[in-house]
N, C-alpha and C positions, 0 to 999 in steps of 0.2 A: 641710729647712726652707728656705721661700724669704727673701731676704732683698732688701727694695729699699734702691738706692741714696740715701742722702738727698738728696743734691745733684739726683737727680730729681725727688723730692717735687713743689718746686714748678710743674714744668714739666708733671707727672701733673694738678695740681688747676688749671692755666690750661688745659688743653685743654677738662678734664669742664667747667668752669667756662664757657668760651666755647661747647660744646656743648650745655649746657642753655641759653645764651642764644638761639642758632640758634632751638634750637625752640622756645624761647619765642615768639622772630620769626614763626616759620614756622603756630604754632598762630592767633594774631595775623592771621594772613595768611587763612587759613582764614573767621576770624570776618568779617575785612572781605568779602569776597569773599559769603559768604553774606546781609550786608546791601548787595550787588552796591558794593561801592566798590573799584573794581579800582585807582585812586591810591592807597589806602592800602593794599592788600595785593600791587601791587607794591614796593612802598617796604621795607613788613615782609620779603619775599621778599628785597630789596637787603641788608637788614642781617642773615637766617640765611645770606646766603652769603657776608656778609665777615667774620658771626663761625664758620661752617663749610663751606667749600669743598669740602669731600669727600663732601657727601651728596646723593645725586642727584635725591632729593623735593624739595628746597630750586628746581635747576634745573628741573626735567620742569614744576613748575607754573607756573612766570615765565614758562617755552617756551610753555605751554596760553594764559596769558593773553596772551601778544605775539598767537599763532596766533589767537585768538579777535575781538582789534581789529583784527587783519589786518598785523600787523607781523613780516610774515614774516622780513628777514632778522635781527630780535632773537630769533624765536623758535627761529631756524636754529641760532645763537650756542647757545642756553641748552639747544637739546637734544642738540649737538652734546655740550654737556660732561655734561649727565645721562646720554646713553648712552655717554659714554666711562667713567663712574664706575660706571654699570652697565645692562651694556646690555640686562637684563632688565624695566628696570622697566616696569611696565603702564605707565604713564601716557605715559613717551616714547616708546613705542612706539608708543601710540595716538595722537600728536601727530606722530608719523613718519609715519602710513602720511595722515593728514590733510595732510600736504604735499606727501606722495607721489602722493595725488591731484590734489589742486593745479597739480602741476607737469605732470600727464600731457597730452600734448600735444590742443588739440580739431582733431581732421581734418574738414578740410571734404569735404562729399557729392561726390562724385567727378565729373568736367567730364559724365559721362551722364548721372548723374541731374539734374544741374543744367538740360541741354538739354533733355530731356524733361521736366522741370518747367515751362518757358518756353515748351516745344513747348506743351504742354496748358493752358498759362495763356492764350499766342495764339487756339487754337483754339475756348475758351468764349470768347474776344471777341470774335473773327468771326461 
């Protein structure tokens, strides 16, 4: 028979208790986001991860939404800690490989082609 401690009771029902507030937040965040007000469903997103920090849906979407206004190094932050919470999730992943593009270098056409672009731009103007 298992038996819990009392003395942990209350510690058991302020976690569930702040857990169901999260996603309360986080559902909230959802709704705003769908009548596109990203102010208010970052904000909801600020308050499921100060009432639960361990759930990586909470960050992978704050990360989507920084990535998406173009605030890359908040979105760096927020998905640094979603795929450190788990590094499976779809979402961060798919906001990783989106900065991962980002970041990849653009090479310029190489000093040949460039000459011979110049060559042949001279030569129709002669």
């Amino acid at each position: 028979m298992s038996h819990v401690d009392p003395s942990q009771t209350p510690m058991l029902t302020n976690v569930s208790a702040a857990k169901a507030r999260a996603q309360r937040h986080y559902q909230r965040a959802i709704e705003q986001l769908k009548m596109r007000k990203t102010g208010e469903a970052v904000q909801e997103l600020q308050g499921a991860i100060e009432a639960d920090p361990t759930t990586s849906d909470y960050h992978a979407l704050l990360a989507k939404i920084h990535l998406d206004k173009g605030l890359t190094s908040l979105a760096k932050l927020n998905l640094r800690q979603a795929l450190k919470l788990n590094p499976k999730d779809s979402l961060a992943q798919e906001c990783q490989k989106k900065l991962d593009a980002q970041a990849a270098p653009v090479t310029p056409p190489p000093a040949s082609d460039f000459g011979t672009r110049l060559k042949n731009l001279l030569n129709r103007k002669l």
